[in-house]
C-alpha positions as CSV (number, residue, x, y, z in Angstrom):
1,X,0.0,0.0,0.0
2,X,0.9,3.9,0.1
3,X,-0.5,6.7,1.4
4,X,-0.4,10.6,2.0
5,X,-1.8,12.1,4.9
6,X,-1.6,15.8,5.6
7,X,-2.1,18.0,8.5
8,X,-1.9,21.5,9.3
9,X,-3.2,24.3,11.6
10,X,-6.4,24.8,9.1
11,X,-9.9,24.3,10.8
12,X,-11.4,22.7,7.7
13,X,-10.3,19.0,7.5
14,X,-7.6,17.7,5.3
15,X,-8.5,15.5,2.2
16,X,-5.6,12.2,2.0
17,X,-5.4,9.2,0.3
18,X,-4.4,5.3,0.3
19,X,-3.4,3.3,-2.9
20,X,-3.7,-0.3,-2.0
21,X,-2.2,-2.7,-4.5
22,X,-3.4,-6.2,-6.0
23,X,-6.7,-6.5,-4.0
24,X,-9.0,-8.9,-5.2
25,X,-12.5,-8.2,-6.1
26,X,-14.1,-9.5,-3.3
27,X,-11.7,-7.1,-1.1
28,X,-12.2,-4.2,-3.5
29,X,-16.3,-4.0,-2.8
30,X,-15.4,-4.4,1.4
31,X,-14.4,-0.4,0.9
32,X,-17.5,2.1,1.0
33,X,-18.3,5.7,0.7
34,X,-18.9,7.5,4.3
35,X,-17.5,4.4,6.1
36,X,-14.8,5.3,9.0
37,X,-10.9,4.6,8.5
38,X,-8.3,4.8,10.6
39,X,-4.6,4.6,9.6
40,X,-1.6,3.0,11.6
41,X,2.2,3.2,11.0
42,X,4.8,2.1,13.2
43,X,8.6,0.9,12.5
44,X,7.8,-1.1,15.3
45,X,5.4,-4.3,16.5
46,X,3.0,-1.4,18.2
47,X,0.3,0.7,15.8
48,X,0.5,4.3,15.9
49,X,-2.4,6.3,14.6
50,X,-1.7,8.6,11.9
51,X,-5.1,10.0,10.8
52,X,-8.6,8.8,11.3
53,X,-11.5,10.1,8.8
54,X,-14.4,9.0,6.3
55,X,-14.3,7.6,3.4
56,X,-15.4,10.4,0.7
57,X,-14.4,8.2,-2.7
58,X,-13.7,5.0,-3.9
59,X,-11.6,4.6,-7.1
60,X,-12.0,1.7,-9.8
61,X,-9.5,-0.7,-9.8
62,X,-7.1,-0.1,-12.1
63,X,-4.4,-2.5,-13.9
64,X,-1.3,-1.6,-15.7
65,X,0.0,-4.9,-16.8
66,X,1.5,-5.9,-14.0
67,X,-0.2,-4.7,-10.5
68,X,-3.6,-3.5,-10.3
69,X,-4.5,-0.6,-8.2
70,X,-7.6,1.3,-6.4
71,X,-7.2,4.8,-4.6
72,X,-9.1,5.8,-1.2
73,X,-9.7,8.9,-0.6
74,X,-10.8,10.1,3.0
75,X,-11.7,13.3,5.1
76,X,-9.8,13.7,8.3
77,X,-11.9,13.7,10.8
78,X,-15.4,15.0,10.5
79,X,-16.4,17.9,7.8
80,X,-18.6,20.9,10.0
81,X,-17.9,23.2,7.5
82,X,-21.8,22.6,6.0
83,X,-23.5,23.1,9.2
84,X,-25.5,26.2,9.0
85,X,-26.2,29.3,10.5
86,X,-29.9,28.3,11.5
87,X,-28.4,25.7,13.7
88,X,-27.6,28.4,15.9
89,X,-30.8,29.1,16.5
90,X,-32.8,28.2,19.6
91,X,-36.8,28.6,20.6
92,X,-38.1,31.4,22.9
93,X,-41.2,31.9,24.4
94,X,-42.9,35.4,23.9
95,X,-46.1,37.2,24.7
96,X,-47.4,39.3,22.0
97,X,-50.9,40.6,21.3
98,X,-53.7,38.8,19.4
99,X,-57.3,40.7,18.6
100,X,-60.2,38.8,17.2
101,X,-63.7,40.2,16.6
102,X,-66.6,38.9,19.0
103,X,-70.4,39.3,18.4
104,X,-71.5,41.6,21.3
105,X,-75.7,41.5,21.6
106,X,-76.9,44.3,23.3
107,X,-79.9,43.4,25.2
108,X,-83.4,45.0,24.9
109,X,-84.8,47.4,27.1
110,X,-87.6,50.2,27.8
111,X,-86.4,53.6,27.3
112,X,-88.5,56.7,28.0
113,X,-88.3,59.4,25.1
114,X,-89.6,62.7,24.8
115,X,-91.8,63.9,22.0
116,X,-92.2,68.1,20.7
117,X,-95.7,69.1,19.6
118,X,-97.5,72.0,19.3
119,X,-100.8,73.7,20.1
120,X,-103.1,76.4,19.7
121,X,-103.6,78.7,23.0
122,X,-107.0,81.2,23.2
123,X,-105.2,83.8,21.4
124,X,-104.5,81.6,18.2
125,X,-101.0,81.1,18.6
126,X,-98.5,78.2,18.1
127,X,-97.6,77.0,21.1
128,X,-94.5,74.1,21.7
129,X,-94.5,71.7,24.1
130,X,-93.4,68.4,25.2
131,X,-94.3,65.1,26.2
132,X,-92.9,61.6,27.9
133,X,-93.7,58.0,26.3
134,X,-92.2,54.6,27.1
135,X,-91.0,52.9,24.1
136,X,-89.2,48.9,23.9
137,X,-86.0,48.8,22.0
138,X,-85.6,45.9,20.3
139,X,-81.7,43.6,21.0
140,X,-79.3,44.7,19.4
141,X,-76.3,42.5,17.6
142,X,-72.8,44.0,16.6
143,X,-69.3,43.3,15.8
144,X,-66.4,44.2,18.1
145,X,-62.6,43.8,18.0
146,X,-61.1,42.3,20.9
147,X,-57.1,42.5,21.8
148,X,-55.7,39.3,23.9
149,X,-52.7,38.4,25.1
150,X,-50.7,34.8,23.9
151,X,-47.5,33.1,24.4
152,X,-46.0,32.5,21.3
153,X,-43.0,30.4,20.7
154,X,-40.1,31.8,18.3
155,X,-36.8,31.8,17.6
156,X,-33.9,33.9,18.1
157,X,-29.6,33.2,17.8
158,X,-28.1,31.8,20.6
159,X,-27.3,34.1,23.2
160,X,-24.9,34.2,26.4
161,X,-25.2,36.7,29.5
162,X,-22.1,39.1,30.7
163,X,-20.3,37.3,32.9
164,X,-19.7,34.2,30.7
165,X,-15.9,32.9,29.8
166,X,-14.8,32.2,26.2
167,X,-14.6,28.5,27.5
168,X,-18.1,28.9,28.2
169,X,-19.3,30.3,24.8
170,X,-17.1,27.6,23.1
171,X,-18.7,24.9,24.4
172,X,-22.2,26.4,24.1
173,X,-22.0,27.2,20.6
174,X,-20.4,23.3,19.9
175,X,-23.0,21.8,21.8
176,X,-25.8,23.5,20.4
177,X,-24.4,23.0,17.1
178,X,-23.5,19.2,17.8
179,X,-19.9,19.9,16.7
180,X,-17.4,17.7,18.9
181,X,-14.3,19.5,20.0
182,X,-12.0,16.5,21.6
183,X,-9.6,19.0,23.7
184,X,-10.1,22.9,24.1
185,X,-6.6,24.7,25.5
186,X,-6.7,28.4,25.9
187,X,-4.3,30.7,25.8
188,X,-6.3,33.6,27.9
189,X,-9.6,32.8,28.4
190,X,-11.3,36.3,29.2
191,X,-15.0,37.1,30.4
192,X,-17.1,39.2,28.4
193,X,-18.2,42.5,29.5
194,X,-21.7,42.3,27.9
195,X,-24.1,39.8,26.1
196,X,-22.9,38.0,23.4
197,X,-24.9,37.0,20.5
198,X,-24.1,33.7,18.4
199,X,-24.3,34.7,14.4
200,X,-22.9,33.0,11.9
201,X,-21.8,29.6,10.2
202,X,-21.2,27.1,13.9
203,X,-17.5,26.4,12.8
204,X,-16.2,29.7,11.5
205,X,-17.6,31.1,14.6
206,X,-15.5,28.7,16.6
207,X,-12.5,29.8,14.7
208,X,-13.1,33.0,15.2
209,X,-13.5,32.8,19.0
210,X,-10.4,30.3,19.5
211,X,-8.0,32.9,17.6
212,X,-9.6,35.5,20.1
213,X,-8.5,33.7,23.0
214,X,-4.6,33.3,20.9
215,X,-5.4,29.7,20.5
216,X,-6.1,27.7,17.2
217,X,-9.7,25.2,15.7
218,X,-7.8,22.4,14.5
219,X,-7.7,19.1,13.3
220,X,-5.4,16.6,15.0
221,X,-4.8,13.4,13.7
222,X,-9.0,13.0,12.6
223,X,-9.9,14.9,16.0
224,X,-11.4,18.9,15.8
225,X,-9.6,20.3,18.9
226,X,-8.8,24.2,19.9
227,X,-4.8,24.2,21.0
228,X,-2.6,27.0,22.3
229,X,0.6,27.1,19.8
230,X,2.7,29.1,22.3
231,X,1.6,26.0,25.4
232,X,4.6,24.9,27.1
233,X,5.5,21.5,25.1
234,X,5.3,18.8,27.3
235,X,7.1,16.3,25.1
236,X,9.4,17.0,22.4
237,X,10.7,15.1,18.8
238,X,14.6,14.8,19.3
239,X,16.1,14.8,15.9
240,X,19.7,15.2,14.9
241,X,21.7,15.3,11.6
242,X,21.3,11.8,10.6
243,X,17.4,11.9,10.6
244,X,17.1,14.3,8.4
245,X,17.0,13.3,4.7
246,X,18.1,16.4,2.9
247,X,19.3,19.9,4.4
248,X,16.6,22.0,5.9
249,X,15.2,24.6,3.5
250,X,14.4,27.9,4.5
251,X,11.5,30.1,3.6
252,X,10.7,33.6,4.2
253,X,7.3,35.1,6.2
254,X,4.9,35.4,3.2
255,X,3.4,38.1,5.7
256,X,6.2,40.0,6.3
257,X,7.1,38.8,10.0
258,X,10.8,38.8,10.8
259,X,10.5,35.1,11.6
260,X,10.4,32.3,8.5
261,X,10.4,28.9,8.3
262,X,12.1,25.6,8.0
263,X,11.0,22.7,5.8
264,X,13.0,19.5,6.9
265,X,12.5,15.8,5.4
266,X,12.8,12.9,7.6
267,X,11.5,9.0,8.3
268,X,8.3,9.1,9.1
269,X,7.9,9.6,12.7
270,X,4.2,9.2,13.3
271,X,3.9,11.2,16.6
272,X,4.5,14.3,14.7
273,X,1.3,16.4,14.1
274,X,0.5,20.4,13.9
275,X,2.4,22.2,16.8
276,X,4.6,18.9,18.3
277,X,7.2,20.2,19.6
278,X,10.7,19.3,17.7
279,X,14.2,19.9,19.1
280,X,16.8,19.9,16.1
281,X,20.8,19.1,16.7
282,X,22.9,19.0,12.9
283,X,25.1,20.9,11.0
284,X,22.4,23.0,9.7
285,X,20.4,24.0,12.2
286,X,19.9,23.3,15.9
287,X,17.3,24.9,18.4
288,X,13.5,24.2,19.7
289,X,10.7,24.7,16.7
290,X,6.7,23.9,16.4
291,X,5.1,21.9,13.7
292,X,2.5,24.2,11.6
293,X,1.6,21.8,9.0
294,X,3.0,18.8,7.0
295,X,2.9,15.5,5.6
296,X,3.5,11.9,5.8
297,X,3.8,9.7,2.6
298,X,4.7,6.2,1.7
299,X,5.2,5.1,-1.7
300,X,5.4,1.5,-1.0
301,X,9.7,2.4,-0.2
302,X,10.4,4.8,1.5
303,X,7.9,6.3,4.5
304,X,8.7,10.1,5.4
305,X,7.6,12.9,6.9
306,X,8.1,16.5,6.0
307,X,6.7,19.4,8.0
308,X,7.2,23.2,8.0
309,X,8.5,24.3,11.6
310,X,8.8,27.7,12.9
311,X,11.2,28.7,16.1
312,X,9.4,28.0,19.6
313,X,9.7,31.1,21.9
């Protein structure tokens, strides 16, 4: 078999592959589309995970004469980037008003009225007057508008109260979102001063609020995690000249830092993943350096790893 597996400090998950040789047909239909991989390399008698994923395609077995082979090709991890703003979302009772129109009958009743007529007095004049009566009016039916108060149910971003930690919000905005972060390490983790309102696609959010806190939404060998690239390493990669396979190469900040970085070649040593700490001891460069992205191959020969490194202050 061979393989190429890539990592970096991207929060959208890195597409690899696996070229297995000579299967037979029975052993070329076991592989599926969305079925879970996981992939192993060790120079030793142990297994050491390399990257775990989904199957996103299945090639067609090829032949060229003499071996015939059929390509994976898998997702590290699994892909958030198409969960959607509305996920955000949550329900919320309200009261708002309501009016509806109600027949109101008016009962009936007897109502005295007064009546203007006129006569003649003894000198032949008009003369006005008036006079009571009791008259019945009749029930009366009529239409009238009535405001009422309801409890509606509606829906409105996620929200968090002043007072809450980044931590906090992290975790609220994964859950809700049913994103599953496997480690969360801040750098600062600071409290916000007022309420904060959840907008946006669940995973770029997430980003967004990890590089706030000077920490990082990345994938780690198949697993979404949030990691501080300045944490005290707690274990380090020792590598001296004979590990490395060809001279370091150096490469200058594309953003126009003062600091660059290193690309070195080695064996593949299948602990190494984004920000592993590597301490370097040859003729062409010594010192302490972070892994910010890189690869491991296999062409059947010759397993390797090369990663870009950066100095670790």
């Amino acid at each position: 078999m061979a393989f190429e597996v890539n990592f970096s400090s991207s929060s959208t998950p890195a597409d690899n592959t696996v070229t297995l040789y000579n299967l037979s047909k029975t052993h070329q239909d076991f592989f599926k589309k969305d079925e879970k991989c996981c992939l192993y390399f060790n120079w030793g008698t142990s297994k050491k995970l390399i990257c775990e994923g989904y199957i996103s395609k299945v090639g067609i077995g090829q032949s060229d004469g003499v071996n015939t082979t059929m390509t994976l090709t898998f997702t590290e991890g699994t892909d958030y980037s198409n969960v959607v703003a509305r996920t955000l979302k949550v329900s919320k009772k309200v009261q708002r008003n309501r009016y509806k129109t109600v027949a109101v009958t008016t009962p009936g009743k007897y109502v005295r009225k007064r009546e203007h007529y006129y006569s003649i007095n003894k000198k032949g004049k008009r003369v006005g007057h008036y006079r009571y009566h009791t008259v019945y009016v009749k029930p009366k039916t009529k239409k009238k508008r009535i405001k009422t108060r309801v409890t509606a149910t509606t829906t409105v971003n996620l929200a968090f109260r002043k007072g809450k930690t980044y931590r906090q919000i992290i975790q609220g905005v994964a859950s809700q979102a049913n994103i599953k972060i496997a480690r969360i390490d801040l750098a600062k983790n600071p409290i916000v001063k007022k309420a904060y309102t959840a907008k946006g696609k669940p995973l770029s959010l997430l980003a967004r609020l990890a590089k706030e806190c000077d920490s990082v939404l990345t994938y780690e060998r198949g697993k979404l995690v949030i990691v501080n690239p300045k944490a005290k390493k707690t274990s380090w990669v020792e590598i001296d000249g004979k590990d490395l396979v060809s001279p370091p190469a150096y490469s200058e900040d594309d953003s126009g830092g003062s600091s660059g970085s290193w690309e070195i070649t080695m064996p593949l040593i299948p602990e190494i993943t984004t920000f592993s700490g590597i301490k370097i001891k040859s003729q062409w460069l010594s010192g302490q350096f972070y892994v910010v992205a890189g690869q491991h191959t296999f062409d059947g020969n010759s397993p390797q790893t090369v990663c870009t490194i950066k100095n670790y202050k």
